[in-house]
N, C-alpha and C positions, 0 to 999 in steps of 0.2 A: 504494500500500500504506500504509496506515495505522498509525503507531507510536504509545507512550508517550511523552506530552511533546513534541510536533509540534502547532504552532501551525494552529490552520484557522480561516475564516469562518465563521459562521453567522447564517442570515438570519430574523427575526421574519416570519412571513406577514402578522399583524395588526397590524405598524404599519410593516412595509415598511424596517427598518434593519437592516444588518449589524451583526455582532460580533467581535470575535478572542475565540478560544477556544482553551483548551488540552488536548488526550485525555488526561487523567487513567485510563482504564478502557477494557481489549475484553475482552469478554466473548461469545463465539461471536458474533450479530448485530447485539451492540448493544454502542453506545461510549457511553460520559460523558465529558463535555468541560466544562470551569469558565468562563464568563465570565468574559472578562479586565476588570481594570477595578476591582478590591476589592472586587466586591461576592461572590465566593466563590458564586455560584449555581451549582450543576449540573444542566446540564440531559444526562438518557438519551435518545438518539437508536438508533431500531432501522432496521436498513436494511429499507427498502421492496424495489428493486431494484437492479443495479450501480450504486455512485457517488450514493443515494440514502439520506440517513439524516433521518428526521424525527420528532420527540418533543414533549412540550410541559410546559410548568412554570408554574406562576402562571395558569393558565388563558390561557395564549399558546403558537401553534405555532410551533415552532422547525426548520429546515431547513440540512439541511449538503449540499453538492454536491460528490463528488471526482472529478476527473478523468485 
């Protein structure tokens, strides 16, 4: 279950690195989550299927996995 302010991974498709992020935002399907790290980006992620949420920002796909 996914909360406010719970830390998660998210993984770049197009250059293959994770990130820590934090859920800033749910909103029925779709979470926003900040990269950690100062750089203050958010990236919207909409769930695809269970435990699948994928978005993109800067012209990069972004991928969260929950389990």
């Amino acid at each position: 279950m996914l909360t406010l302010d719970q830390k998660v991974t998210v993984t770049c498709n197009d250059t293959g690195k994770d990130a820590s992020a934090t859920i800033v935002r749910i909103v029925g399907s779709r979470v926003d989550v900040i990269l950690d790290g100062g750089s203050d980006l958010m990236v919207s992620l909409m769930k695809q299927k269970p435990g699948l949420y994928v978005g993109s920002k800067s012209g990069l796909e972004f991928v969260m996995h929950m389990d």
